[in-house]
C-alpha positions, 0 to 999 in steps of 0.5 A: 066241081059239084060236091054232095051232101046231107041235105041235098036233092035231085038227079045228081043225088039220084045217081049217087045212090045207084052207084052206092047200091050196085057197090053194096051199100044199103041205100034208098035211091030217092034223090034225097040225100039223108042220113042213110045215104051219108052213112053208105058214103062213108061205109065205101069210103072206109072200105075204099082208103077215102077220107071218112067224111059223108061228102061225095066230092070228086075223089068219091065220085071218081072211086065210085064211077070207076068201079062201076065201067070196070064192073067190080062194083055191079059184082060187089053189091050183089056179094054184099046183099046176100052176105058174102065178098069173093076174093077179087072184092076182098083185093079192092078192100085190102089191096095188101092182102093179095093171095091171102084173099083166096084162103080167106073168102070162103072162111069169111063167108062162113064166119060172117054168115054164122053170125049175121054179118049179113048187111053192107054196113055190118060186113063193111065194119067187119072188114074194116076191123079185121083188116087193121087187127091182121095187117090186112090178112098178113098176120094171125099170130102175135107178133111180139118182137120187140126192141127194149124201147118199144116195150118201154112205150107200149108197156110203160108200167111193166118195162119203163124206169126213169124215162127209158127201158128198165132192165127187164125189157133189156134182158128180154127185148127181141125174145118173143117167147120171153116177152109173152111170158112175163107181159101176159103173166097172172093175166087173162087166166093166164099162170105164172111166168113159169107156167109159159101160158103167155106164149102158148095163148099169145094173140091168135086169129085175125081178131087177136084171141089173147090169154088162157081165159079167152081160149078156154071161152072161144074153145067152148063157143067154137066146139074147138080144143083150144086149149090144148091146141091154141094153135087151130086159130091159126087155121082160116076158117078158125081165125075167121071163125073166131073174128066172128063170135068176137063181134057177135059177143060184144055186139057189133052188128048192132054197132055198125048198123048204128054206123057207130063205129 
C-alpha cells in the first residue's frame, strides 16, 4: 500500500501531480513532493469529502483515478484554470445540491470572475465556504426556527436563565419572524424590536449577508436597492454576487493562496 507524502520523490510522485493538474489544482509536476503539491492535496481533498490531511493514501489515489477513466477530472481542470466549474463539477463538489447546481454555475462564475476567484486553491476554498454557509446550495435565506432550547444554546446571554430556556425564548420559540426581531435588535444598523429590521435584514445570500448596516454596504458595493428590496439576494446571480464581494472585502483570495483557510 503506497502512501505519498512531503518529501517524497520519483515517478509515482510524478503521476500524483498529473492527476492533481488535470483535476484543477495548481501543481508542478516535477516528481517531487513539496508544499505546493501537498497543498493541491488538500485543496482536492476538501473539495471531494476526503480527510484533510496532504497524504495521498489509497482513498485519495482511488478518488483521484477514478475521475480521471471517467473523464471528470480532464473537463475540471481545464474549468478551474480559466476560472470558472459547470454544473456537472459543481454535483461532484456538493453532491447534495443537485438541480440547484444549474441555477447557480453561470452566476458563480460571474461572481468568482469579478473578483478574481480565478485559481484552484481560491476557487476550491470559495466553494468550499459557500457550501457550508448554504447547505450546499439549498439555503439562501436565514433560517430561523428555532425551538426554545436551541435558542437557549445558540443565544445563551439573550435567551438562558438558570441553565434552561428564559421565558422570552418560550414565548417566541418556532416564530421566525419574532426571533429575528429581538436576536437582531439595536445590532448591525438595525432599530429596535419594533422597527422589524431583524426580519427584514435576517441572513440573505449563499454568504449569510445579516443586519441593515451590511445591506446598506453590499447595497452600494453591488449598485443594488438592497434596502429597500432585501429580498434581491435572494436572487442566484445576487447571492453569488454578494458571496463574492464578502470574500473580496475581507481578503480571502490572499487567504486561500496561503492555503491558510
Amino acid at each position: 500500500m503506497t502512501i505519498l507524502k512531503q518529501g517524497d520523490k520519483g515517478q509515482m510522485v510524478t503521476e500524483l501531480q498529473n492527476l492533481l493538474y488535470a483535476a484543477g489544482q495548481h501543481v508542478d509536476r516535477d516528481g517531487d513532493f513539496g508544499k505546493m503539491t501537498e497543498q493541491g492535496v488538500k485543496n482536492f481533498q476538501r473539495q471531494h469529502g476526503l480527510m484533510v490531511d496532504g497524504v495521498a493514501g489509497p482513498q485519495t489515489m482511488a478518488a483521484l483515478r477514478s475521475m480521471s477513466e471517467s473523464g471528470i477530472v480532464s473537463d475540471a481542470g481545464a474549468q478551474a484554470m480559466s476560472g470558472g466549474v459547470t454544473a456537472a463539477q459543481l454535483r461532484q463538489i456538493m453532491p447534495q445540491a443537485g438541480a440547484n447546481t444549474d441555477k447557480f454555475a453561470g452566476s458563480l462564475n460571474a461572481a468568482m470572475q469579478k473578483y478574481q476567484i480565478n485559481t484552484p486553491a481560491r476557487i476550491a476554498a470559495f466553494l468550499a465556504q459557500i457550501g457550508h454557509e448554504s447547505g450546499q446550495l439549498s439555503r439562501v435565506v436565514e433560517n430561523l426556527n428555532y425551538s426554545a432550547e436551541r435558542l437557549a444554546a445558540v443565544w445563551p446571554n439573550r435567551y438562558r436563565s438558570g441553565g434552561k430556556p428564559n421565558a422570552l425564548a418560550m414565548q417566541i420559540a418556532r416564530n421566525p419572524q419574532a426571533i429575528a426581531n429581538h436576536t437582531y435588535a439595536n445590532r448591525m444598523g438595525n432599530g429596535s424590536v419594533e422597527s422589524g429590521d431583524g426580519w427584514k435584514y435576517r441572513g440573505r445570500g449563499l454568504i449569510q449577508v445579516t443586519g441593515r448596516g451590511n445591506y446598506a454596504t453590499y447595497s452600494s458595493s453591488l449598485n443594488l436597492p438592497l434596502i429597500e428590496r432585501p429580498e434581491l439576494l435572494e436572487q442566484p446571480e445576487h447571492a453569488a454576487m454578494s458571496a463574492a464581494a464578502y470574500w473580496a472585502k475581507n481578503s480571502l483570495n490572499r487567504l486561500a493562496d496561503a492555503g491558510d483557510m
